[in-house]
C-alpha positions as CSV (number, residue, x, y, z in Angstrom):
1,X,153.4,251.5,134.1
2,X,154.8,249.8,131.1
3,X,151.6,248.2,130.2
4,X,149.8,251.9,130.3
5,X,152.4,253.0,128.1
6,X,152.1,250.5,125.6
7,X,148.6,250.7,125.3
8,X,148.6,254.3,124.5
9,X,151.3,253.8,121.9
10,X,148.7,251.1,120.4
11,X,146.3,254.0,120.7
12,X,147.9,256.7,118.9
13,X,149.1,254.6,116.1
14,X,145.5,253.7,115.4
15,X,144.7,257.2,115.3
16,X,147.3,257.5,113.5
17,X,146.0,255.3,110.6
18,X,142.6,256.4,110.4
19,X,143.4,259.4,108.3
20,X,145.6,257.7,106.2
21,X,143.0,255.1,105.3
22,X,140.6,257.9,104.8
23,X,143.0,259.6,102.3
24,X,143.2,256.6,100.4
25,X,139.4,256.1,99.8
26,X,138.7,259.3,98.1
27,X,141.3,257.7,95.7
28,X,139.6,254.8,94.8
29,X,136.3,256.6,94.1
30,X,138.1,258.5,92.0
31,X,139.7,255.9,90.1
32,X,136.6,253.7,90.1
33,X,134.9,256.9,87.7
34,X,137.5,256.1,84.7
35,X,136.1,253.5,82.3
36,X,136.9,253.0,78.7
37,X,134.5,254.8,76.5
38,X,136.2,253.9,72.6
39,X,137.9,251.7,71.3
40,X,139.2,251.1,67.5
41,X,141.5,248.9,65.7
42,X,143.0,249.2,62.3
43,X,142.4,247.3,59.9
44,X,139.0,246.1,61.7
45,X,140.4,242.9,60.9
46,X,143.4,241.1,60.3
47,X,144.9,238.6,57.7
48,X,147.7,236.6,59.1
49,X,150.4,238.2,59.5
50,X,149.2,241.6,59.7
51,X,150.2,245.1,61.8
52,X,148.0,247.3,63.0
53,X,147.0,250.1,65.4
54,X,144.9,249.4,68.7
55,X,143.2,252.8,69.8
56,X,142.0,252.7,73.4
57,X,140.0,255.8,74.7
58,X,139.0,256.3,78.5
59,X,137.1,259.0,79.9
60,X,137.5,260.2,83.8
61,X,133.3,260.7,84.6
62,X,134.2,261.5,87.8
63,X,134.1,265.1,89.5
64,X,138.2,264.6,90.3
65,X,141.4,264.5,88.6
66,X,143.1,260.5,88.9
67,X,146.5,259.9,88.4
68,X,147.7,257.0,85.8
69,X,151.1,255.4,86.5
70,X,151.7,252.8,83.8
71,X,149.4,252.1,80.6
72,X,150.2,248.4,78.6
73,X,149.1,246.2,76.4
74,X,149.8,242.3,76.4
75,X,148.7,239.2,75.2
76,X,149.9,235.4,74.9
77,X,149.5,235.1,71.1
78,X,149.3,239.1,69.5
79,X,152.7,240.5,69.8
80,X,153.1,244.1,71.2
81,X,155.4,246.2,69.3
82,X,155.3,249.6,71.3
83,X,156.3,250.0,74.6
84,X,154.5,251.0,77.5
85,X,153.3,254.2,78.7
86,X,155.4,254.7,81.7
87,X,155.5,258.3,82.1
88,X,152.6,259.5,85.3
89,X,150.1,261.3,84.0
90,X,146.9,262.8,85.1
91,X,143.3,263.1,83.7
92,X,141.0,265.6,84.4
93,X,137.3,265.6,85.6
94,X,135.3,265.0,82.1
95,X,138.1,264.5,80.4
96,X,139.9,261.4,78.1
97,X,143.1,260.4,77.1
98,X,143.8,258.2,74.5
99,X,146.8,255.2,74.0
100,X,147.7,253.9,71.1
101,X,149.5,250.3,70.5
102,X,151.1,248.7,67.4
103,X,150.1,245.1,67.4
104,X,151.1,242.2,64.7
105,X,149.0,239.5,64.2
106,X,151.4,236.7,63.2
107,X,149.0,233.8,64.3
108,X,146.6,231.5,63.0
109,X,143.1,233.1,61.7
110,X,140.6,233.2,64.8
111,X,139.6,235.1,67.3
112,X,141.8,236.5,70.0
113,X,141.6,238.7,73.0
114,X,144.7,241.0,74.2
115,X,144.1,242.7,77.2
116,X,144.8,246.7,77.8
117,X,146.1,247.2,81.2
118,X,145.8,250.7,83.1
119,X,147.5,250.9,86.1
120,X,146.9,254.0,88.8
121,X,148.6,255.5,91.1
122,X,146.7,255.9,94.0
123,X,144.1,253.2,93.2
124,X,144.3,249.5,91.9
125,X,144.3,248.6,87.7
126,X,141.8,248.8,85.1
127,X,142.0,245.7,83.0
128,X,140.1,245.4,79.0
129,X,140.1,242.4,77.2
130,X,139.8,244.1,73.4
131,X,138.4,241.5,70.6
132,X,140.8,241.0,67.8
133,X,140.1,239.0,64.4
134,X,142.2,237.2,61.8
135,X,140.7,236.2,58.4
136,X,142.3,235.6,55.7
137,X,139.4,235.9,53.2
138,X,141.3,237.9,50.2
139,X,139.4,240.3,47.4
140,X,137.5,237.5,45.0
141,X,137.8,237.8,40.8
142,X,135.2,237.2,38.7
143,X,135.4,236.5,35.0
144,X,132.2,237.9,33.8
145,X,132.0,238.0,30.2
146,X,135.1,236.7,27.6
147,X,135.0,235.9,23.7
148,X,135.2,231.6,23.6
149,X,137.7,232.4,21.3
150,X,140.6,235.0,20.4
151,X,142.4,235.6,17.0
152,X,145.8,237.1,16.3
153,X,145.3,240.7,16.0
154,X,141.4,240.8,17.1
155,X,140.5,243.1,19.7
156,X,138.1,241.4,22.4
157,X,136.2,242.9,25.5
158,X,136.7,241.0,29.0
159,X,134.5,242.3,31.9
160,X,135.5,241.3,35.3
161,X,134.1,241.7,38.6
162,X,136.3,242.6,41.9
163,X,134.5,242.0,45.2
164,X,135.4,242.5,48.7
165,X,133.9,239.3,51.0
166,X,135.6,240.8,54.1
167,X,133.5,242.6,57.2
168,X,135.9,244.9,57.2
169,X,136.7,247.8,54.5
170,X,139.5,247.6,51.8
171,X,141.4,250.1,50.1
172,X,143.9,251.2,47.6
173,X,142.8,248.5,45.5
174,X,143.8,248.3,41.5
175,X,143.3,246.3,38.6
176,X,146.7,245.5,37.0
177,X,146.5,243.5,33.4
178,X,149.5,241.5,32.1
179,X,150.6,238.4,29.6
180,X,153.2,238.1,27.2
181,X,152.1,239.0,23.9
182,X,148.9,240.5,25.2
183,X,148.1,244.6,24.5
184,X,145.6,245.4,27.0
185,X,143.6,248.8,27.3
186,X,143.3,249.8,30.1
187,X,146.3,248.2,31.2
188,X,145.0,249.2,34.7
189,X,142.2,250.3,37.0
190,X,142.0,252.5,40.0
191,X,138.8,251.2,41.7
192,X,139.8,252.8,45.1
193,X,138.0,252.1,48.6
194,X,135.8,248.1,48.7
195,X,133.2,248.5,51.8
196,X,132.2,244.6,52.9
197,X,129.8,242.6,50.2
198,X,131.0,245.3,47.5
199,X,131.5,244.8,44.3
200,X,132.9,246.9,41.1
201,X,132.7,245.8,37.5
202,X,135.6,246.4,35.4
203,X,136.0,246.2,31.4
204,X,139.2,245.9,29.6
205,X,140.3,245.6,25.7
206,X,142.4,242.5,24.8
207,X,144.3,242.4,22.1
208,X,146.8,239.2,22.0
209,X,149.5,238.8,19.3
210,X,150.1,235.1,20.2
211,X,148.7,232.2,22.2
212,X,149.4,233.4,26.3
213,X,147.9,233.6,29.5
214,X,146.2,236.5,30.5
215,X,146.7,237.6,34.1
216,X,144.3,240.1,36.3
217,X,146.2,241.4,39.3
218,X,144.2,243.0,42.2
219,X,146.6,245.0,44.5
220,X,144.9,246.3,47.7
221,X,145.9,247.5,51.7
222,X,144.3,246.1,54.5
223,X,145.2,249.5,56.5
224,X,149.1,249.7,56.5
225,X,149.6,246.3,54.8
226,X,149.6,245.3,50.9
227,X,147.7,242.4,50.0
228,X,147.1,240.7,46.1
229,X,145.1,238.4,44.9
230,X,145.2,237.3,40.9
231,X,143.0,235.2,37.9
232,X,144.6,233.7,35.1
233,X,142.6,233.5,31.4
234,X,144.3,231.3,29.1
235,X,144.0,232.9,25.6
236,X,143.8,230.0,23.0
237,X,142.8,231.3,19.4
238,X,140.5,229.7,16.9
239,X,137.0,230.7,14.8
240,X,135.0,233.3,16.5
241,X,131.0,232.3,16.6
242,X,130.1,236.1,16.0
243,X,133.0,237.1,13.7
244,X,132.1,237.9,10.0
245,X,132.0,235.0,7.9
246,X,131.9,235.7,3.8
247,X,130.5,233.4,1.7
248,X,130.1,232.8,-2.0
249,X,126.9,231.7,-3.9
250,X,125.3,231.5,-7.4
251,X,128.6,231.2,-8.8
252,X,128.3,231.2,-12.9
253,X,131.6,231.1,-15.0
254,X,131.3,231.9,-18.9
255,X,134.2,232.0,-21.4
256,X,133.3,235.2,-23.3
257,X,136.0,236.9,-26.0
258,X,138.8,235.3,-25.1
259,X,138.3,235.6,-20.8
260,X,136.4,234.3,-18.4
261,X,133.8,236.6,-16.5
262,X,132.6,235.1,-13.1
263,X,129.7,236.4,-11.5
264,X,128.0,235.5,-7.9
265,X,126.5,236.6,-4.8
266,X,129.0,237.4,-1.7
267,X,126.9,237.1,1.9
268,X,127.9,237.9,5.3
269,X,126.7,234.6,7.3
270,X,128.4,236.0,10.6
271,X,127.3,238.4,13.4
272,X,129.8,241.1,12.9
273,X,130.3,243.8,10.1
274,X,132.7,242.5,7.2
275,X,134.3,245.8,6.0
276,X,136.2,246.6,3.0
277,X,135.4,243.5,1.5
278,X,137.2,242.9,-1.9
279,X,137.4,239.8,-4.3
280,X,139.8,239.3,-6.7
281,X,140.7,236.2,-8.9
282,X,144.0,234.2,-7.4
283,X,146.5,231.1,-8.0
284,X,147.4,231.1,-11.9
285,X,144.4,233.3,-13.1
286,X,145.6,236.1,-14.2
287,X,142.9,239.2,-13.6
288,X,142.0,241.7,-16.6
289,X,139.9,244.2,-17.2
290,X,136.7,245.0,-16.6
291,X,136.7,243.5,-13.1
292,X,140.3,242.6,-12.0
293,X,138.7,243.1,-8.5
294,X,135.6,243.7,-6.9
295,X,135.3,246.1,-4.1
296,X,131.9,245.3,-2.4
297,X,132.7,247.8,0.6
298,X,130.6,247.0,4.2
299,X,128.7,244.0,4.3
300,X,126.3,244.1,7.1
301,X,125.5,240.7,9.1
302,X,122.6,238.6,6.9
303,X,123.7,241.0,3.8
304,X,124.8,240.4,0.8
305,X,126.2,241.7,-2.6
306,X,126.4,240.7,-6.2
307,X,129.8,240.9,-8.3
308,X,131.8,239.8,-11.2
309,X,135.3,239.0,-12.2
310,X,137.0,238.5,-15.2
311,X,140.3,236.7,-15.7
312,X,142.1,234.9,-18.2
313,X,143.8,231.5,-17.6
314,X,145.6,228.7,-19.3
315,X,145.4,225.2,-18.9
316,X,143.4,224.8,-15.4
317,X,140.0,223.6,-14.7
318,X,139.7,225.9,-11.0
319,X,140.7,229.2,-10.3
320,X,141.0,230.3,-6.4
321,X,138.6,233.5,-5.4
322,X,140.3,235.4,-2.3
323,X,137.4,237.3,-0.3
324,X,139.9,240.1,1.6
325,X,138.1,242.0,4.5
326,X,138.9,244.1,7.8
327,X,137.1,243.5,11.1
328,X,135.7,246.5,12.8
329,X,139.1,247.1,15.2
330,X,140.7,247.4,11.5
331,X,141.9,243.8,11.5
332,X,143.0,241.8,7.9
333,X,141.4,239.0,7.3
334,X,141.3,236.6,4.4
335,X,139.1,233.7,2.7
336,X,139.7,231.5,-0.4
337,X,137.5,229.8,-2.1
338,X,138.0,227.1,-5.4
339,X,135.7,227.7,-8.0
340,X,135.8,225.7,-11.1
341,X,135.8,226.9,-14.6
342,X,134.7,225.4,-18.1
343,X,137.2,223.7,-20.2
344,X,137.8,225.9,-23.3
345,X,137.1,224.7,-26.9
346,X,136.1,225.5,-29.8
347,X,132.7,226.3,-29.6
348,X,133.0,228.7,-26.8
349,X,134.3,231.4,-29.3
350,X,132.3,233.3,-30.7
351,X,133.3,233.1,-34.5
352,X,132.1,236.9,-36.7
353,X,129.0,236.8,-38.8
354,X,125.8,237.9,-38.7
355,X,124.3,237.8,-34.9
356,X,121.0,236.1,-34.7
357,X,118.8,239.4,-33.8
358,X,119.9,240.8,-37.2
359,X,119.2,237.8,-39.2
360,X,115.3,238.0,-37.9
361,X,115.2,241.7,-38.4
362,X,116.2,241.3,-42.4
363,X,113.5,238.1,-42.5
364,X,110.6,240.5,-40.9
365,X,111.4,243.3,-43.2
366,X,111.5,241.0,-46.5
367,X,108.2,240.1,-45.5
368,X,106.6,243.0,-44.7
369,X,108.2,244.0,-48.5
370,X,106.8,241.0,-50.0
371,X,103.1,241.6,-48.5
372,X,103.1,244.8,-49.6
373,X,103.7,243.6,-53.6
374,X,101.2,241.2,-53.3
375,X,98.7,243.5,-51.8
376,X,99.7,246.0,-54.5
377,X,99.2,243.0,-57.4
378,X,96.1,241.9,-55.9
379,X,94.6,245.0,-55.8
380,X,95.2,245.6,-59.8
């Protein structure tokens, strides 16, 4: 009697459990129907050191609604700074729900692989590996075009180029110029947004007061985080090869009524403009009219201009001849060259008399007089 019992205990409970199993299938399928269907990060890559956003999306494709008990994210290396979802949920039939997760990467550059964990209620886990990267390729600076030399004062163009070598897009980024000494127009750039393998060409206006370095900061974000990377120019000054370059030719000194009058040719060897070029006699020469100075104005490159000085001076055998001139930013600039003059003596002074045109005149007209008495005589 026991042993009839018993076995009809072992009987019901089986039936028992046959329904509960069957309840717990339906479950599964229904779980088995969510799948993860997007997936972002940002920045699409890391540099060391980095935070960013993990974006998972899943998508319920099934025909029932599943309940989720506990979303995560973890990983060995990639540390997780939000917390879990914990709260139960439930998605629909066709729909998605979306989890978000702060991660830093504070790990060597490669390749790493934290996973996203979706646990169900009624049902097992869904587990994603998602594929994160760390580079630390920064922006690169190229110095395209600069003067081999600057001057005090002189305004030069630099062009530089800012590229992004990164797969993954750049923003915010901006051109800062600094140096000590050194006035730069513009003193910045807003180039904006890089995509991968761009590049933008930028031109600034350097004007240095003194020997420096000259400094091109590029500030950019890879997404929430502030990156910089920087190029340093030393600015040494000496002789342009395309500035103007004045020089003086056919130089002929006389010593004419008590001053000397200098006359020459001025030419622009250089490949710039020479503007508001003016010569004047310097050192112990003392300048008098007509020419104290000569303004010769613009001289073109491969131009050139004839002028004259006159000066008096005492006891000296060369006289200096300052060349003053402006570059085209407005810039002074100043040549001197030694020209020697002729001793004075005595002969050099023109003494009063007769000049030699009027003495030949006189000598033509007594002769034309004389022929004419002798034609008149010999005609009697």
């Amino acid at each position: 009697m026991k042993r009839a019992i018993l076995l009809l205990s072992s009987i019901l409970a089986l039936v028992l459990l046959v329904p509960g199993a069957a309840a717990q299938e339906p479950g599964s399928d229904a779980a088995a129907q969510v799948t993860v269907t997007s997936l972002s990060l940002e920045p699409g890559i890391f540099f060391e050191g980095d935070t960013g956003i993990i974006t998972i999306e899943i998508t319920n494709n099934g025909f029932e609604s599943v309940a989720i008990r506990r979303a995560t994210m973890y990983d060995a290396d990639i540390s997780v700074l939000s917390s879990s979802y914990d709260t139960t949920t439930t998605v629909g039939a066709g729909n998605s729900m979306q989890f978000s997760f702060t991660v830093k990467a504070d790990v060597l550059p490669g390749i790493y692989y934290p996973k996203f964990s979706l646990d169900f209620r009624d049902a097992g886990y869904l587990r994603y590996p998602v594929q994160l990267r760390v580079e630390n390729d920064p922006l690169e600076i190229s110095i395209l075009d600069k003067p081999d030399t600057f001057g005090a004062g002189r305004k030069d163009r630099v062009d530089i180029l800012v590229g992004n070598p990164r797969d993954n897009p750049v923003t915010g980024v901006v051109v800062h110029v600094s140096g000590e000494g050194i006035d730069a127009t513009p003193s910045s750039y807003f180039i904006g947004n890089l995509n991968p393998d761009q590049a933008q060409r930028v031109s600034f206006n350097i004007t240095p007061k003194q020997p420096s370095v000259l400094e091109f900061r590029v500030d950019y974000k890879n997404g929430v985080n502030s990156h910089a990377t920087s190029v340093a120019v030393p600015i040494e000054f000496g002789v342009s090869k395309t500035e103007a370059n004045p020089l003086l030719s056919n130089i002929v000194v006389d010593y004419q009524d008590g001053r000397y009058v200098l006359t020459g040719d001025i030419y622009n060897a250089g490949l710039e403009v020479a503007n508001s070029v003016v010569l004047a006699a310097g050192g112990e020469a003392v300048p008098v009219d007509p020419y104290q100075s000569y303004v010769v104005g613009s001289l073109e490159p491969d131009d050139f201009s004839s002028f004259e000085l006159t000066f008096t001076a005492e006891n000296i055998t060369e006289v200096p001849i300052v060349v003053s001139y402006r570059d085209v930013d407005g810039n002074p600039f100043e040549k001197t060259y030694t020209v020697s003059i002729p001793a004075r003596t005595s002969g050099s002074t023109k003494e009063p008399g007769i000049a030699l045109p009027i003495i030949g005149v006189i000598i033509a007209s007594a002769a034309v007089i004389g022929g004419a008495i002798w034609y008149s005589w010999k005609k009697r």
